[in-house]
VEXLOPA-442145 format. One record per atom (N, C-alpha, C): atom name; x negated, y, z; residue number from 0; residue in one letter. Coordinates in nm, 3 decimals. Example, Ala and Ser with C-alpha at 12.3 -4.5 7.8 and 13.67 -1.06 7.14 Angstrom:
REM residues 2
rec atom:N, X:-1.319, Y:-0.569, Z:0.780, nr:0, rest:A
rec atom:CA, X:-1.230, Y:-0.450, Z:0.780, nr:0, rest:A
rec atom:C, X:-1.320, Y:-0.330, Z:0.780, nr:0, rest:A
rec atom:N, X:-1.285, Y:-0.225, Z:0.708, nr:1, rest:S
rec atom:CA, X:-1.367, Y:-0.106, Z:0.714, nr:1, rest:S
rec atom:C, X:-1.290, Y:0.003, Z:0.787, nr:1, rest:S
REM end
This chain:
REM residues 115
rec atom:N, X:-0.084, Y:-0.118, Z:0.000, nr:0, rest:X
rec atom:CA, X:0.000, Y:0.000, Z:0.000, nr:0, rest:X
rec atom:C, X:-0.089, Y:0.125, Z:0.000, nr:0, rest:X
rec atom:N, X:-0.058, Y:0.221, Z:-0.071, nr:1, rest:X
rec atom:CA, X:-0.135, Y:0.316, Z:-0.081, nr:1, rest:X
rec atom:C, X:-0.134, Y:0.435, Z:0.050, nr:1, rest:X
rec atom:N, X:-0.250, Y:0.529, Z:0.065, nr:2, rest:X
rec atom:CA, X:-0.245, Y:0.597, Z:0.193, nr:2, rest:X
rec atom:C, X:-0.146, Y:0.703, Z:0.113, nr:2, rest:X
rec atom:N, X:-0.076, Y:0.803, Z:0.254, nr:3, rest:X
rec atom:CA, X:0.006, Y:0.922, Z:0.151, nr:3, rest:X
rec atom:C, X:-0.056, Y:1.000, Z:0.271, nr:3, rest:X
rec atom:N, X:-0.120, Y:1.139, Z:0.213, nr:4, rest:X
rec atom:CA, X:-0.169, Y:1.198, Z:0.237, nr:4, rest:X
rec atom:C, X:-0.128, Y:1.339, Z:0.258, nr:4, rest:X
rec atom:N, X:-0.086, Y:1.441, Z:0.363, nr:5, rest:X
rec atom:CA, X:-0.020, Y:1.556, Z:0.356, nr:5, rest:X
rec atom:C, X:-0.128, Y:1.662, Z:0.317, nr:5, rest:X
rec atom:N, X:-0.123, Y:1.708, Z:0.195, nr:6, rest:X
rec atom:CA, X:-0.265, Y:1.827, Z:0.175, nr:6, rest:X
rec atom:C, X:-0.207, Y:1.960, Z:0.206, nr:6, rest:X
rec atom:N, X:-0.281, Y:2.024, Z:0.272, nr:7, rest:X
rec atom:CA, X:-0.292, Y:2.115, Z:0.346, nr:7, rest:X
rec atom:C, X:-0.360, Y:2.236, Z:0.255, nr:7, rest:X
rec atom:N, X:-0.280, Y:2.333, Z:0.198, nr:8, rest:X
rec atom:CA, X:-0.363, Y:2.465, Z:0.136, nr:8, rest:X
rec atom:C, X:-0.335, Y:2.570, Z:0.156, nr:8, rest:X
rec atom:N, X:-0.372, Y:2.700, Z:0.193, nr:9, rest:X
rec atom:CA, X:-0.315, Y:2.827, Z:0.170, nr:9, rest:X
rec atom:C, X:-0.301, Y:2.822, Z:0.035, nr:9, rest:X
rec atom:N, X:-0.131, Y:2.917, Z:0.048, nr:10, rest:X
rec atom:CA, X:-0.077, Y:2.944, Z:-0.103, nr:10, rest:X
rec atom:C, X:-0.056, Y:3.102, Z:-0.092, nr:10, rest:X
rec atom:N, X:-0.072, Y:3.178, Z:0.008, nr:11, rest:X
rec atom:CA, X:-0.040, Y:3.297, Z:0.006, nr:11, rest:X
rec atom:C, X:-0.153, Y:3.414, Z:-0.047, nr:11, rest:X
rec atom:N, X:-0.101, Y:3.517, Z:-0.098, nr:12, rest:X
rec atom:CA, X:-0.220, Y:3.601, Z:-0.170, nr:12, rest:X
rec atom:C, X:-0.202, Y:3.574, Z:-0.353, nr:12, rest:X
rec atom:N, X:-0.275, Y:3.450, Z:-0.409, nr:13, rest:X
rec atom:CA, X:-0.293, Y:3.372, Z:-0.518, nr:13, rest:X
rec atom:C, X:-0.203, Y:3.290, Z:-0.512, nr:13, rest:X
rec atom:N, X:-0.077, Y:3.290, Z:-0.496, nr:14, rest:X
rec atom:CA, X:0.026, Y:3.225, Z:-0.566, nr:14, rest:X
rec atom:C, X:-0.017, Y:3.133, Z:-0.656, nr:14, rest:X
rec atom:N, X:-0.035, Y:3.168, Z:-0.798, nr:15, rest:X
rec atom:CA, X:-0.043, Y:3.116, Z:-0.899, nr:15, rest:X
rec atom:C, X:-0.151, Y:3.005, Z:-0.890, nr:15, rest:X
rec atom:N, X:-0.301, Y:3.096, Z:-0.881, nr:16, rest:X
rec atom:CA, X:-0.412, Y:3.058, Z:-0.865, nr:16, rest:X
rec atom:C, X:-0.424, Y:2.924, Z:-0.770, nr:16, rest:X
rec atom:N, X:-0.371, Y:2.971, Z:-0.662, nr:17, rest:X
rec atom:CA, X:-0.365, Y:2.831, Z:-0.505, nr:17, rest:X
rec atom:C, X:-0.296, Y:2.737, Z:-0.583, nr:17, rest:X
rec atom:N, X:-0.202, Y:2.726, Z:-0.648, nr:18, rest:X
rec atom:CA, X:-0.092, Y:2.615, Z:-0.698, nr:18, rest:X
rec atom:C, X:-0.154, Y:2.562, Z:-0.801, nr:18, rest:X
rec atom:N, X:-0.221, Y:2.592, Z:-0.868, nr:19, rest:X
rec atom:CA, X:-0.318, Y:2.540, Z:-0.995, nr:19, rest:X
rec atom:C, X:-0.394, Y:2.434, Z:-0.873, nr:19, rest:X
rec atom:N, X:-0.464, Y:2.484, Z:-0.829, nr:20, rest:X
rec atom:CA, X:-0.547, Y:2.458, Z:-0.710, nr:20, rest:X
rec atom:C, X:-0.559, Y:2.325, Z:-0.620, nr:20, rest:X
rec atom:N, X:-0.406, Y:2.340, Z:-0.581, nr:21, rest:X
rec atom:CA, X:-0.327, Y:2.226, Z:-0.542, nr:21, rest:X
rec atom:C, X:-0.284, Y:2.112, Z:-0.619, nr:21, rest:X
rec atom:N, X:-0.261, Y:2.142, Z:-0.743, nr:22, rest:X
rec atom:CA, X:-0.196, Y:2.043, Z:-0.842, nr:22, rest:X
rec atom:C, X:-0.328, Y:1.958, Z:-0.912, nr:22, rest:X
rec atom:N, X:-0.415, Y:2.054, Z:-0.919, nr:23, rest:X
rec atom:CA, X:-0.537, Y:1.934, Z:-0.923, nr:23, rest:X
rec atom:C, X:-0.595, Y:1.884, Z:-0.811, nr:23, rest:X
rec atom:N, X:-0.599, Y:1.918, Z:-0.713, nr:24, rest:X
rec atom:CA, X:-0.620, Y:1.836, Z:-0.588, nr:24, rest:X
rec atom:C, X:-0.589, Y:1.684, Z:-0.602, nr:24, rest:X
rec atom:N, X:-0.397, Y:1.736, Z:-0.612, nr:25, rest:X
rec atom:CA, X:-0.322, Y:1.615, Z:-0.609, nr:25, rest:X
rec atom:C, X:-0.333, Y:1.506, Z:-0.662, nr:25, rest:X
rec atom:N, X:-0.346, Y:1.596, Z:-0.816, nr:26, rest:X
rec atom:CA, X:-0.439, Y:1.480, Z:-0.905, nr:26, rest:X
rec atom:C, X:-0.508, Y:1.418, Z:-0.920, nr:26, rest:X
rec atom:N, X:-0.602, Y:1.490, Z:-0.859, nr:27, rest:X
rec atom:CA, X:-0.768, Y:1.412, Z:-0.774, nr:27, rest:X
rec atom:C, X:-0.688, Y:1.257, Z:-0.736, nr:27, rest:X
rec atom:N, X:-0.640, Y:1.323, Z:-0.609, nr:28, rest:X
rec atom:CA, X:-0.605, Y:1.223, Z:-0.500, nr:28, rest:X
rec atom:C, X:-0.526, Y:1.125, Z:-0.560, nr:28, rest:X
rec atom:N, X:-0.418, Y:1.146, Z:-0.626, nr:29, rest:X
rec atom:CA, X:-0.324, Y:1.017, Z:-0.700, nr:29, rest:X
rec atom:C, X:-0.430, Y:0.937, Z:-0.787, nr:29, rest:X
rec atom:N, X:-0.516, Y:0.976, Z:-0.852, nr:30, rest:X
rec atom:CA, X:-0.584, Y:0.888, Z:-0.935, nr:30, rest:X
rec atom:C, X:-0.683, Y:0.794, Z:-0.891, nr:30, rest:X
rec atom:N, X:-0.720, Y:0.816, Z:-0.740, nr:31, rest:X
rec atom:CA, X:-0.799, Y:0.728, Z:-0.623, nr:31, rest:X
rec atom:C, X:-0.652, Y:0.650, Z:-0.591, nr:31, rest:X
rec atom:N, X:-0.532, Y:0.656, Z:-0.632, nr:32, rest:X
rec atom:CA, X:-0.408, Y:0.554, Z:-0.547, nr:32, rest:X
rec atom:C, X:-0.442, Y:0.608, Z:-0.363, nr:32, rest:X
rec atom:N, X:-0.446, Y:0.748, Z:-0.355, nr:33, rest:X
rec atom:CA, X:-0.328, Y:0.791, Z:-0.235, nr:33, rest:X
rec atom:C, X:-0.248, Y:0.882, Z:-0.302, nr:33, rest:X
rec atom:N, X:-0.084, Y:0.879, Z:-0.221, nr:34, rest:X
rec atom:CA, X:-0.018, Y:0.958, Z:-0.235, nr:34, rest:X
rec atom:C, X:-0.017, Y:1.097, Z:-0.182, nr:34, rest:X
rec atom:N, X:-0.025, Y:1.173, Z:-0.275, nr:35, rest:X
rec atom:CA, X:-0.037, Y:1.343, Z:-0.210, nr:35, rest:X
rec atom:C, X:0.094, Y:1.384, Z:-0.152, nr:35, rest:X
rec atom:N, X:0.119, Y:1.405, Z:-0.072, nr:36, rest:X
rec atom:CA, X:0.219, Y:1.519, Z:0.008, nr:36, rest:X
rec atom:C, X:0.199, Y:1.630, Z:0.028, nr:36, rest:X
rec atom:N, X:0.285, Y:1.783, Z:-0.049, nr:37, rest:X
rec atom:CA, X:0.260, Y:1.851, Z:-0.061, nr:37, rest:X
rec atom:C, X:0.395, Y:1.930, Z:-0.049, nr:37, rest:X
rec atom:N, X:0.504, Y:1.959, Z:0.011, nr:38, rest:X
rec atom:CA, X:0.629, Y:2.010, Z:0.002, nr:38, rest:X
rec atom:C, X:0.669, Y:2.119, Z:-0.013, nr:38, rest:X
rec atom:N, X:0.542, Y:2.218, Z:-0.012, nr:39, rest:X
rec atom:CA, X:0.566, Y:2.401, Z:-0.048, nr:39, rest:X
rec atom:C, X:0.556, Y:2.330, Z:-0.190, nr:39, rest:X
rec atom:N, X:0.526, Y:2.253, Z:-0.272, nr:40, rest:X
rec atom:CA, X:0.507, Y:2.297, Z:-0.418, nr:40, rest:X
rec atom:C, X:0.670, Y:2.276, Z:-0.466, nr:40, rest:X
rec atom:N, X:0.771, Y:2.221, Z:-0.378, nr:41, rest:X
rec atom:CA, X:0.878, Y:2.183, Z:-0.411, nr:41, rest:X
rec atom:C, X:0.969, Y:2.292, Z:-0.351, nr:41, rest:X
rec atom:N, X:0.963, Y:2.330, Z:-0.232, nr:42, rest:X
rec atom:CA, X:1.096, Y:2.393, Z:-0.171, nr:42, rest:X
rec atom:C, X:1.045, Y:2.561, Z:-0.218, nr:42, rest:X
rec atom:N, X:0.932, Y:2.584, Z:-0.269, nr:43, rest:X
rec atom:CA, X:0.893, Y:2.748, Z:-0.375, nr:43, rest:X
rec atom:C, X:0.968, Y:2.779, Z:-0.463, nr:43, rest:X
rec atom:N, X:1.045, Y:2.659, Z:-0.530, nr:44, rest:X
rec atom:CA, X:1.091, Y:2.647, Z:-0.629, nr:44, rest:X
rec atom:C, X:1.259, Y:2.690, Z:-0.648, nr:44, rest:X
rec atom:N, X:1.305, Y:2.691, Z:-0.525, nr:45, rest:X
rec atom:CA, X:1.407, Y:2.704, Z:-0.472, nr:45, rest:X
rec atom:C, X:1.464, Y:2.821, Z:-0.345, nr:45, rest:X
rec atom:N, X:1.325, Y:2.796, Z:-0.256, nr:46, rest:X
rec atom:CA, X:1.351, Y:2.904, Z:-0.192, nr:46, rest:X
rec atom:C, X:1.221, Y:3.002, Z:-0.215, nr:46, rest:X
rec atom:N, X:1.317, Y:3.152, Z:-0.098, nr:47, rest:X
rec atom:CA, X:1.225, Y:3.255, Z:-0.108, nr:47, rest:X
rec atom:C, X:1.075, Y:3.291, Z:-0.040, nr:47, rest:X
rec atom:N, X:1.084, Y:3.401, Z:0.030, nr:48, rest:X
rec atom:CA, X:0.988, Y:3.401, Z:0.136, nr:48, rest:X
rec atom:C, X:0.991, Y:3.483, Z:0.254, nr:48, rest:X
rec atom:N, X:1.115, Y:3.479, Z:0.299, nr:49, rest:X
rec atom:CA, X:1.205, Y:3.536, Z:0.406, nr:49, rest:X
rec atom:C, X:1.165, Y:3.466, Z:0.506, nr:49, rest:X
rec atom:N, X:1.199, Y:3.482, Z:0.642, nr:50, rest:X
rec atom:CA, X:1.133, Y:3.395, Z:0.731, nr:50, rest:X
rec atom:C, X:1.247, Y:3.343, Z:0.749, nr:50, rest:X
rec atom:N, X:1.367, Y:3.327, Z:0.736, nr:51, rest:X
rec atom:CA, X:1.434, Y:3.249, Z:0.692, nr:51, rest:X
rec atom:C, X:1.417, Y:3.066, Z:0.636, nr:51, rest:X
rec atom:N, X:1.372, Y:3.144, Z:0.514, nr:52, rest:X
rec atom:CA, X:1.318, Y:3.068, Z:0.397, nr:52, rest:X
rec atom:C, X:1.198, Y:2.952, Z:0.498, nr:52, rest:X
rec atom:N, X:1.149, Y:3.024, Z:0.492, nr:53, rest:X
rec atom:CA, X:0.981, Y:2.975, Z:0.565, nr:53, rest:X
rec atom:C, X:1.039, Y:2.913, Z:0.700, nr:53, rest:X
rec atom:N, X:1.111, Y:2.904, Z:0.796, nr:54, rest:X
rec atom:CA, X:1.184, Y:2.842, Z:0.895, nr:54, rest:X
rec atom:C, X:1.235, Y:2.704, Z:0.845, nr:54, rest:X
rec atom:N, X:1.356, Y:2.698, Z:0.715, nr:55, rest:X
rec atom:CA, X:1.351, Y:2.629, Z:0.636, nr:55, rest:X
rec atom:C, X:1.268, Y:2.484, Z:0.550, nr:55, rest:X
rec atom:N, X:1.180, Y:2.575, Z:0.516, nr:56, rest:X
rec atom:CA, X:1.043, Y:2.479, Z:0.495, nr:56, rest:X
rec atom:C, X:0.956, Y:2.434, Z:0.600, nr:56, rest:X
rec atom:N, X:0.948, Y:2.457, Z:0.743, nr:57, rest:X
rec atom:CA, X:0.886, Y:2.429, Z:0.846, nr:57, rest:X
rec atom:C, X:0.972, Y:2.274, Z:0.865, nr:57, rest:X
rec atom:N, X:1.114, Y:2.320, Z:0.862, nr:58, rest:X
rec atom:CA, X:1.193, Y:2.167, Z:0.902, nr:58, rest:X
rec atom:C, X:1.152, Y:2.108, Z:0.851, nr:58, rest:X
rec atom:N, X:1.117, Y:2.065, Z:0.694, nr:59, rest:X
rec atom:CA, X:1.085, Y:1.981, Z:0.604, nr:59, rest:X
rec atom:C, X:0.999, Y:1.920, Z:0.631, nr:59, rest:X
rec atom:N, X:0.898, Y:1.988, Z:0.654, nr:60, rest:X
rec atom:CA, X:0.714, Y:1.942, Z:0.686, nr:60, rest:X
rec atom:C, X:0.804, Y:1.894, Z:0.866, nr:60, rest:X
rec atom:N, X:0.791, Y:1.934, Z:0.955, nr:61, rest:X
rec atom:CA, X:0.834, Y:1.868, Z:1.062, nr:61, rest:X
rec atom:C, X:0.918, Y:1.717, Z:1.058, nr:61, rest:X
rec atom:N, X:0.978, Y:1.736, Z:0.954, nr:62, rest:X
rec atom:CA, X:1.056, Y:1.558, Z:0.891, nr:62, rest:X
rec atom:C, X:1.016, Y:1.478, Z:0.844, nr:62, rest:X
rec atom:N, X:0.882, Y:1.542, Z:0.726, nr:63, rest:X
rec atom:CA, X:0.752, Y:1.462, Z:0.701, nr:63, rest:X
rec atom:C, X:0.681, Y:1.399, Z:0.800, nr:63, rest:X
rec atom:N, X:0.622, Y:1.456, Z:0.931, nr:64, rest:X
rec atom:CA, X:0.524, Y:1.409, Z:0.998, nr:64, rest:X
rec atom:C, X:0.585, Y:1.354, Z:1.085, nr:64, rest:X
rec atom:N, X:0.711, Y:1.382, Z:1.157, nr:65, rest:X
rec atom:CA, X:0.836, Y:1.284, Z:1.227, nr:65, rest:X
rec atom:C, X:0.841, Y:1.145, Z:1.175, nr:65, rest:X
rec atom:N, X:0.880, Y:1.127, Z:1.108, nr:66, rest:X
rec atom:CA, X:0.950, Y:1.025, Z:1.046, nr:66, rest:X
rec atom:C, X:0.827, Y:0.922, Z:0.975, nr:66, rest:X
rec atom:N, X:0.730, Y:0.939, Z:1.011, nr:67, rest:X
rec atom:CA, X:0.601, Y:0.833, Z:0.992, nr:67, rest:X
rec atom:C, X:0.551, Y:0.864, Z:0.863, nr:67, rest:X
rec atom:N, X:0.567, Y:0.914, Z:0.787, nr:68, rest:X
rec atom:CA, X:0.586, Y:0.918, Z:0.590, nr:68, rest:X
rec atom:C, X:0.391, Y:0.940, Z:0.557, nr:68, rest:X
rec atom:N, X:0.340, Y:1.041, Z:0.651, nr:69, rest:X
rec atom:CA, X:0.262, Y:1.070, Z:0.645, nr:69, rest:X
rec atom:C, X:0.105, Y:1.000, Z:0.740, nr:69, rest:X
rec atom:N, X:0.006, Y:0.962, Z:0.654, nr:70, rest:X
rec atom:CA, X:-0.094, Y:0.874, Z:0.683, nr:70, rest:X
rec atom:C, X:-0.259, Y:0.929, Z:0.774, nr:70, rest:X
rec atom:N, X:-0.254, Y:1.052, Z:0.689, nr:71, rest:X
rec atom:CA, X:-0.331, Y:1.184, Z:0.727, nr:71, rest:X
rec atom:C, X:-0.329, Y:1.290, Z:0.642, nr:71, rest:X
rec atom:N, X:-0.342, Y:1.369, Z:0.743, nr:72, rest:X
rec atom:CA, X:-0.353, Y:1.574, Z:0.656, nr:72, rest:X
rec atom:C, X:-0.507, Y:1.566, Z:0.638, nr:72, rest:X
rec atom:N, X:-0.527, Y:1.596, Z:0.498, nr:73, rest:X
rec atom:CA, X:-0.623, Y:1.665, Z:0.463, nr:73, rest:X
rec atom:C, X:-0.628, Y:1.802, Z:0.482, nr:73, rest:X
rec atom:N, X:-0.722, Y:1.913, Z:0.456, nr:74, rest:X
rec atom:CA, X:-0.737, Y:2.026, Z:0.470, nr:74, rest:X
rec atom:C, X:-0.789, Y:2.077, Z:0.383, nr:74, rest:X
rec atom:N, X:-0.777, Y:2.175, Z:0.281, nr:75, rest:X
rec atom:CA, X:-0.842, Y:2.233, Z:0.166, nr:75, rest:X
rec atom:C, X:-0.806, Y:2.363, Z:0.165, nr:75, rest:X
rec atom:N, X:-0.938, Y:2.402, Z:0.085, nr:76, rest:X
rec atom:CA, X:-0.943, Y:2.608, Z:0.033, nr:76, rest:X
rec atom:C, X:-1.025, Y:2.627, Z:0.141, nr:76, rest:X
rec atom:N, X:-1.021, Y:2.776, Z:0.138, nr:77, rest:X
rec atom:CA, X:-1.137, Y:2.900, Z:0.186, nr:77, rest:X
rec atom:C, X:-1.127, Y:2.894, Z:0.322, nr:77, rest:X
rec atom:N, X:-1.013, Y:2.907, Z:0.409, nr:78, rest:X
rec atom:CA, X:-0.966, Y:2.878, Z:0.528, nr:78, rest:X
rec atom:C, X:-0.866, Y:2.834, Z:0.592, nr:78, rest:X
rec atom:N, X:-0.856, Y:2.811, Z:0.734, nr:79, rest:X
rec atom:CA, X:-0.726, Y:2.801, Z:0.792, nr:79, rest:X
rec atom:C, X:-0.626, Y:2.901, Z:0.805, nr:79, rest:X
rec atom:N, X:-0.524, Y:2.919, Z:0.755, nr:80, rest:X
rec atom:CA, X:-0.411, Y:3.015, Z:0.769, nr:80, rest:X
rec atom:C, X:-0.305, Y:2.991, Z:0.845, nr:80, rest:X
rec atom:N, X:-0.212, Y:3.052, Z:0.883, nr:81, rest:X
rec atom:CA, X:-0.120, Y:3.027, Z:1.058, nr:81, rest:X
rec atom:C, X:-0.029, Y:2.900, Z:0.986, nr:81, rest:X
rec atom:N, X:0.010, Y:2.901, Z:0.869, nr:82, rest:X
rec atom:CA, X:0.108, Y:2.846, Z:0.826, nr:82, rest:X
rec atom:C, X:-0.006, Y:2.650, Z:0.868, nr:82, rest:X
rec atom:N, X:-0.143, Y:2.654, Z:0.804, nr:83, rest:X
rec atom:CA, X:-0.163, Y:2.542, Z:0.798, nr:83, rest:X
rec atom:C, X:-0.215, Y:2.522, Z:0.988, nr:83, rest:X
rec atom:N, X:-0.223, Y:2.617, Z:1.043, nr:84, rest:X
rec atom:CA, X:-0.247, Y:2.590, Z:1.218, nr:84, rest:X
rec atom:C, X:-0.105, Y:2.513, Z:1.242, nr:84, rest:X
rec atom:N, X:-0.025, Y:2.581, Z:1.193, nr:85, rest:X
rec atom:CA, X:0.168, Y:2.537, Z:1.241, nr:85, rest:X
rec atom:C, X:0.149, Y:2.382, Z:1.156, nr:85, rest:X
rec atom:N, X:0.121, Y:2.329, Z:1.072, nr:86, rest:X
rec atom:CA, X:0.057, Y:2.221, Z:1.050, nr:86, rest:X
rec atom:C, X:-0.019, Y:2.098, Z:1.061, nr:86, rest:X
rec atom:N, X:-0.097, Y:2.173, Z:1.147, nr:87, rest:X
rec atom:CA, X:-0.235, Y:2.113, Z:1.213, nr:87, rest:X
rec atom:C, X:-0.148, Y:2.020, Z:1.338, nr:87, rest:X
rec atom:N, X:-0.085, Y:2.159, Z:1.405, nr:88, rest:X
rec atom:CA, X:-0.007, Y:2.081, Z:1.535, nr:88, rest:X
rec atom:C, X:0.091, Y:1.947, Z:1.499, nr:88, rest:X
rec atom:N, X:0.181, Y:1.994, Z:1.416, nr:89, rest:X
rec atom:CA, X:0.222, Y:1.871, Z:1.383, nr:89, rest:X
rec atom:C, X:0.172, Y:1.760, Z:1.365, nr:89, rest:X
rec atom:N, X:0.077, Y:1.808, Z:1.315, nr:90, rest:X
rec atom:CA, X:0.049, Y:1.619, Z:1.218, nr:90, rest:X
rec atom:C, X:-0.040, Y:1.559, Z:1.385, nr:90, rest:X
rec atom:N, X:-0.129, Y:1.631, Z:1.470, nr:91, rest:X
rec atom:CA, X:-0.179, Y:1.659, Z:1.624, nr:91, rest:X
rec atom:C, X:-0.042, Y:1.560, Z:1.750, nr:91, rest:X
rec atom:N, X:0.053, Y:1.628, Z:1.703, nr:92, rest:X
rec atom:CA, X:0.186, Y:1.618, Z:1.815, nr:92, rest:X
rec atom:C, X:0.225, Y:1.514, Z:1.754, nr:92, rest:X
rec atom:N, X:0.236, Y:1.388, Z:1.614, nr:93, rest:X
rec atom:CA, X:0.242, Y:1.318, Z:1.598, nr:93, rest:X
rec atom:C, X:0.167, Y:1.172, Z:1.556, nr:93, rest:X
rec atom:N, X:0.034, Y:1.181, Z:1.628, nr:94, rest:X
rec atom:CA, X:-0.093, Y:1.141, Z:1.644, nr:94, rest:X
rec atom:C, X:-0.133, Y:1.132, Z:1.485, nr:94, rest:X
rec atom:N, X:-0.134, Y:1.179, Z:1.411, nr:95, rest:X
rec atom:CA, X:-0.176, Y:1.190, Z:1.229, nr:95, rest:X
rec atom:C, X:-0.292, Y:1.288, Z:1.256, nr:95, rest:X
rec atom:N, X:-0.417, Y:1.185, Z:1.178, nr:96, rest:X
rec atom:CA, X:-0.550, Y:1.237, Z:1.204, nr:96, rest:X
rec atom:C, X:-0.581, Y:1.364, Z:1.134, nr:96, rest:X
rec atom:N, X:-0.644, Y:1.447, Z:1.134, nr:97, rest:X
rec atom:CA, X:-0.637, Y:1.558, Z:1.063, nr:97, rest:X
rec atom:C, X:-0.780, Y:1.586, Z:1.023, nr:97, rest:X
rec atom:N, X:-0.823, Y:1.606, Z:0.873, nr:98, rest:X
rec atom:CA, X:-0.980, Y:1.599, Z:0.812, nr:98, rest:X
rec atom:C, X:-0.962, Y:1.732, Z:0.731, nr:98, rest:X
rec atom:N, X:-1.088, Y:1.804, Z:0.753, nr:99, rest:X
rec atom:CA, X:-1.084, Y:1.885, Z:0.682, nr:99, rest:X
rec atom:C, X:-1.228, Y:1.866, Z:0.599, nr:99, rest:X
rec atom:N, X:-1.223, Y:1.921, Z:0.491, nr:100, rest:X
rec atom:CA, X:-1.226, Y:1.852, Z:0.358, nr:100, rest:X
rec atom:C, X:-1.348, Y:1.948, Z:0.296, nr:100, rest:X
rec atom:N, X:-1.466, Y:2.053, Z:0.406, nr:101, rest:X
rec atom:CA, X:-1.523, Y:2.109, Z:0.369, nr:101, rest:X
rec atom:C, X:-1.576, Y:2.165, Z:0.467, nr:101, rest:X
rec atom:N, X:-1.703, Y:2.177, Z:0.494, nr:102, rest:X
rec atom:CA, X:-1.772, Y:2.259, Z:0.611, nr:102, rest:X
rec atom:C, X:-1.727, Y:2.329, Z:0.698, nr:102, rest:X
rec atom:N, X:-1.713, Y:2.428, Z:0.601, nr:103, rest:X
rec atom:CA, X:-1.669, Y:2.569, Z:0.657, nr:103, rest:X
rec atom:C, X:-1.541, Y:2.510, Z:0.730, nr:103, rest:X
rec atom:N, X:-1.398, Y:2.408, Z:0.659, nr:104, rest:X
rec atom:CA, X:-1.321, Y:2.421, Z:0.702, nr:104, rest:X
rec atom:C, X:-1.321, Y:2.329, Z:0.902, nr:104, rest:X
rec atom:N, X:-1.432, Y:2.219, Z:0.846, nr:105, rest:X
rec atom:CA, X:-1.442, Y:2.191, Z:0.963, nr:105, rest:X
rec atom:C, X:-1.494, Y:2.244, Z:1.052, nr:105, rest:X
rec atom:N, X:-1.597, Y:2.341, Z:1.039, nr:106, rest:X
rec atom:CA, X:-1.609, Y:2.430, Z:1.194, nr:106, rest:X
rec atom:C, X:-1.488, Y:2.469, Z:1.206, nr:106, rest:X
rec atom:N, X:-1.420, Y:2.566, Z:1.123, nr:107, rest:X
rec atom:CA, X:-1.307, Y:2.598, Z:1.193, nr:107, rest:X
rec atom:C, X:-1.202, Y:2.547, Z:1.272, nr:107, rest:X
rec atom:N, X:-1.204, Y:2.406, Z:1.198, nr:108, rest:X
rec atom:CA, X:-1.111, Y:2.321, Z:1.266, nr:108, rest:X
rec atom:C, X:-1.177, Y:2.314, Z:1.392, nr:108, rest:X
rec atom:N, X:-1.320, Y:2.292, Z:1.393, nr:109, rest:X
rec atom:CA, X:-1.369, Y:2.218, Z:1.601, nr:109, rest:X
rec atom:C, X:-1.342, Y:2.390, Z:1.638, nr:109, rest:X
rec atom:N, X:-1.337, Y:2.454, Z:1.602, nr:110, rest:X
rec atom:CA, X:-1.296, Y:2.588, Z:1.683, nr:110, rest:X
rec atom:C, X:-1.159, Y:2.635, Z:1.701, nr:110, rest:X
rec atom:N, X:-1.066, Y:2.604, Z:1.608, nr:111, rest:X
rec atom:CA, X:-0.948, Y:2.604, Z:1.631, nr:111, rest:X
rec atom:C, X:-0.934, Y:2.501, Z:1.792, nr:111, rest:X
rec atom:N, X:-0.964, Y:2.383, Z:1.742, nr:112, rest:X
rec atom:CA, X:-0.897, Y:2.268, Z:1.858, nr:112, rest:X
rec atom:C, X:-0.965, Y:2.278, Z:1.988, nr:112, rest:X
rec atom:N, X:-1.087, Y:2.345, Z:2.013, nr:113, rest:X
rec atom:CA, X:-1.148, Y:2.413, Z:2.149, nr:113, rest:X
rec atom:C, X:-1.080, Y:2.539, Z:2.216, nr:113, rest:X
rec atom:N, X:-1.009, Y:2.580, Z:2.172, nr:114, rest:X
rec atom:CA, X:-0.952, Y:2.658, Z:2.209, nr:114, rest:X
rec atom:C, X:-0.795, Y:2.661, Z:2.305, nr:114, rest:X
REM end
């Protein structure tokens, strides 16, 4: 059975750019046989960016990492942003290991979680 994997990116700022970004990630990753999980590339599509909206999409990802679906969060891009900290905890609060996927991102991560 293949691993499914929740990837973790800032999309804010570079919209466009981050989502290119992401979609080859994914690609990366599907072509090794894990499944990418990625659910801003789906509920963008539909919703806005109201905090509303973004409340919305928090449930989603919270139903993902609830409900077992998810194997481990990767971590990708330049840095950690609040949206992927609100992330971090989850996948944390539902024992899902969490790797970040680049130097830089892992200091941040041992400095985020020392804190």
């Amino acid at each position: 059975m293949a691993k499914t994997v929740f990837v973790a990116h800032a999309m804010s700022g570079d919209i466009e750019g981050n989502t290119r970004k992401v979609l080859s990630i994914c690609k990366a990753l599907h072509s090794k046989g894990i499944v990418p999980i990625f659910p801003s590339l789906i509920w963008r599509q539909y919703l806005g960016n109201t905090p509303g909206d973004k409340q919305l999409a928090r449930l989603v990802n919270i139903e993902y990492f609830r409900r077992g679906i998810i194997d481990e969060m990767w971590i990708y891009g330049i840095s950690i942003s609040q949206g992927i900290k609100d992330e971090i905890k989850l996948a944390l609060e539902n024992n899902i290991p969490v790797i970040a996927k680049s130097v830089r991102l892992k200091q941040e991560l041992i400095e985020l979680l020392s804190q």
